[in-house]
Each structure stands twice: as structure tokens, then as C-alpha cells.
C-alpha positions, 0 to 999 in steps of 0.5 A: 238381467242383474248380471247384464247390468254389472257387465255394462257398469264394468266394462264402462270406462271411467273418467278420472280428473286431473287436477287444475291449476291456474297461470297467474299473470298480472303484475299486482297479486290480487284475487277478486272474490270472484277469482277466489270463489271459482278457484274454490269451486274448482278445487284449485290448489296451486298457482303458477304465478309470474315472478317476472320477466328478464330481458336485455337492457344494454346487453345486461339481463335484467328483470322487469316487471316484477310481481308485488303481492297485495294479498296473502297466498298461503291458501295455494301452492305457489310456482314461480314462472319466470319468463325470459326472452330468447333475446337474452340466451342469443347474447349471454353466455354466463349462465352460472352468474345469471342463475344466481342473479335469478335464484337470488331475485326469486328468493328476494320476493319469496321472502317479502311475500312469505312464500315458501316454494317447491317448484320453479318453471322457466318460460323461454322458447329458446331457438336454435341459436341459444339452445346451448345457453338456454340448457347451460343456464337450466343446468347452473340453476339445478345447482341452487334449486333441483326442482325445475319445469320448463315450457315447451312448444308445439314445434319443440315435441315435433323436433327435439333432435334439433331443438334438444330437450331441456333438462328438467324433471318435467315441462308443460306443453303451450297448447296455444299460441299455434298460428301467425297473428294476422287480417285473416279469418284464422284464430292464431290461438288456437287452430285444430289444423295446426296443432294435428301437424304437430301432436302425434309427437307426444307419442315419442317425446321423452320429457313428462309433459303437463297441459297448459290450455288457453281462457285467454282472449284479445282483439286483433286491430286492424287497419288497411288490412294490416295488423296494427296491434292487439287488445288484450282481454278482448271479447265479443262481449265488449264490442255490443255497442253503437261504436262497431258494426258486427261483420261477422261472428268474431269481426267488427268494423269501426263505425266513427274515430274512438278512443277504445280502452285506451287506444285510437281506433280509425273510422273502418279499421277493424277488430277481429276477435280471437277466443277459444269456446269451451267445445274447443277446450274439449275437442283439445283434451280428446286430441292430447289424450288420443296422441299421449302414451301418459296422463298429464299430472295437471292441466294448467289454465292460462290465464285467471282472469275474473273476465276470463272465467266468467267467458266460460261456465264452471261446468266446462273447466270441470269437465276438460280436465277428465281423462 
């Protein structure tokens, strides 16, 4: 019986974490206690933290946005994440003086917020058209800081003898973002049918590949059945009130003309929810690990956010990232 026993516990197959991080988003650097406790309770130890944007202004590359830091973040591995529009690689073609320009721009916040960092990430979804510019500039930019990441999309792991791969030590998958925003009842964050078109991929994509799954939410408005914009941050919780009359389980109507978190909201228009439950954030993880030849070393949440935590319970971010 003894014996039968150490079999079993042998031959059951553990599950190993892979440890968390989070994307930073906000232009303000600044946790809340409740952000510091649950990244705490975590064990999160690095923050990929949005440094700034660059886009075209008069055919120039410019940043815009840039993060301040209103608070010390010596506690976490810091990885600056710039993001640059794809607009800016379908024009600019002097990739070595723009890497500089960046290198000297991170450099600039690096040394106002006291950060020392190892690593940088590229977030661009570069296309055809300006894949040529997009690499060049990743290649000038090794030159100045050898350790790079770089995003990569689901259609980019489908396609990489046509979208090439980025020369860089390693990516992060978007596994999010999958669908067409619209006034239908489909979840443009995430969508099973979508992504199962395009995962088997992993098997044969060469580039080490990280994880980054979405907590994120908004509220797609719509009006006469067209998408007139989205509401960041939205959740079903928010829509509890006399103001909106629930349709169904992620839809509400508009019952009278409000002014709603700073936005006009019509008389009938509509607000369609879009989320991700923690069942899914599971059923995600089984599906990357069943398509994935490697373990990820990290699986990165986008993005923290207190009201982005408190959707989930800490018991669901601790059990999505075993493999």
C-alpha cells in the first residue's frame, strides 16, 4: 500500500510557477497601496513600465507622453517599454539617429528617476511596409544597449517568413487585442476561436517567447449600432446604476442623456463590456502551454491597475502562471 502510494506521488506531475510581472501604464508613476500589497503578495519583482510613446509630428519622430516618477522604484526591476507607432517606420529611414535620440531620451528618465536598467523592450506592430526600418532601428539601437525585447503579435508567430522576426534576445507574445472592436457580441480582447488560428505557430517560431495576458477592460460605446468610441477601464461593475438598463450579461442601454466619466452618452446608445474572467486567463495558459515546445520565463500582466486587481481574486493570478 506504502508502495502504491510513492508511485502515485511520483508519477504526478508538478506544476512549477513562472514568475510574474506586471505592465506599467500610466503616465504618473505611482502605486497605490493596494497595487504595492498585491504585487507583494505575488512575489512580483519587475515592472515593465511604459517610458513613452513616439510618434510623427510634421514627419519628425517625437516622444510623447513621457512617464514622471512621483515615487521611488528601487524595490523592482525596471524595464522601460517604449511604444512606437508603426506610422513612424513607413516614413523614417534614419534609423541610427533616431536610436540615439531614444537611447538618450531613456537615459534622460533613467538618471531623473534614479533607475538603473538592464533590459529595454520595443512595443511596435511593425507591418510589411516598415519592417525594413523597424529591424534597422532595433540593429542601430544594439549598438548602444545590447539587451533588447520586442513585442510580437499573434499574426507575426503565424507569418515570419513574411513578417520577418526581430533581432532581439527575446519577445513577449501580446496574447490579447485578437479581434475587430465592434457592435457585435464578439470580445475584441480576447477570443478562443481566434487565437486557436494562430497558436499551433509557437511550435516553430525560433525567437524565445514570454507571455503577456490581459486584466484590462473598457466599455465599447455605441450608438445606431456604430462604434463611436471606447471607455477605458470599464467594467460591469460601473454600470450598476439608474443610468443603464442591463441587456444582457456584458450589454446595457442607456436609459436618459448623461455625462458618464467624462463622455456624452445619448438616450439608447449602448455599452458593451469587454473583459477577460479568470477562467479564461486559464484556459489561455492551457492553450500556450499545449501549443509551446519551451516554458516561458515570465508571464507579464497588462496592465496593473488597483481596479484592474481588485476584478480578479489573488488566488487566480497565482494559479495562471503554473505550468
Amino acid at each position: 500500500m506504502l508502495f502504491s502510494v510513492i508511485l502515485v506521488l511520483s508519477c504526478t506531475k508538478k506544476t512549477e510557477p513562472i514568475p510574474l510581472s506586471f505592465y506599467y501604464w500610466k503616465t504618473n508613476f505611482q502605486l497605490t497601496e493596494t497595487e504595492k500589497q498585491y504585487l507583494n503578495d505575488l512575489d512580483v519583482a519587475k515592472l515593465y513600465i511604459r517610458y513613452f510613446d513616439i510618434s510623427l509630428k510634421d514627419s519628425i519622430a517625437i516622444p510623447v507622453a513621457p512617464v514622471v516618477f512621483n515615487q521611488n522604484v528601487e524595490a523592482y526591476e525596471v524595464v522601460p517599454v517604449v511604444y512606437i507607432k508603426n506610422e513612424v517606420f513607413l516614413q523614417n529611414g534614419a534609423a541610427d539617429s533616431l536610436a540615439v535620440k531614444v537611447y538618450n531620451y531613456i537615459q534622460q528618465i533613467n538618471k531623473s528617476a534614479n533607475v538603473s536598467v538592464d533590459e529595454i523592450q520595443f512595443d511596435c506592430d511593425w507591418s510589411l511596409k516598415s519592417k525594413h526600418n523597424y529591424f534597422q532601428f532595433l540593429e542601430e539601437f544594439k549598438k548602444l544597449h545590447p539587451n533588447l525585447s520586442a513585442t510580437i503579435r499573434l499574426h507575426q508567430i503565424k507569418y515570419p517568413d513574411k513578417t520577418g522576426i526581430p533581432d532581439v534576445d527575446k519577445g513577449v507574445l501580446m496574447y490579447y487585442n485578437m479581434g475587430v472592436i465592434s457592435s457585435g457580441d464578439n470580445n475584441s480582447i480576447y477570443d478562443r476561436s481566434v487565437a486557436q488560428r494562430y497558436i499551433k505557430s509557437l511550435q516553430n517560431y525560433s525567437l524565445p517567447l514570454n507571455m503577456a495576458l490581459p486584466v484590462f477592460s473598457w466599455g465599447v460605446h455605441i450608438r445606431g449600432n456604430q462604434v463611436t468610441n471606447l471607455i477605458s477601464g470599464l467594467r460591469v461593475a460601473d454600470l450598476n446604476g439608474d443610468l443603464f438598463e442591463k441587456i444582457n450579461e456584458n450589454r446595457y442601454k442607456v436609459v436618459e442623456d448623461v455625462v458618464f466619466k467624462g463622455r456624452y452618452l445619448a438616450k439608447n446608445d449602448e455599452i458593451k463590456v469587454e473583459a477577460v474572467s479568470a477562467e479564461q486567463l486559464k484556459e489561455m495558459m492551457h492553450d500556450i502551454k499545449k501549443n509551446s515546445k519551451h516554458k516561458p520565463n515570465e508571464i507579464i500582466l497588462y496592465d496593473l491597475n488597483e481596479n484592474n486587481l481588485k476584478a480578479y481574486e489573488k488566488e487566480d493570478f497565482k494559479t495562471v502562471n503554473h505550468w
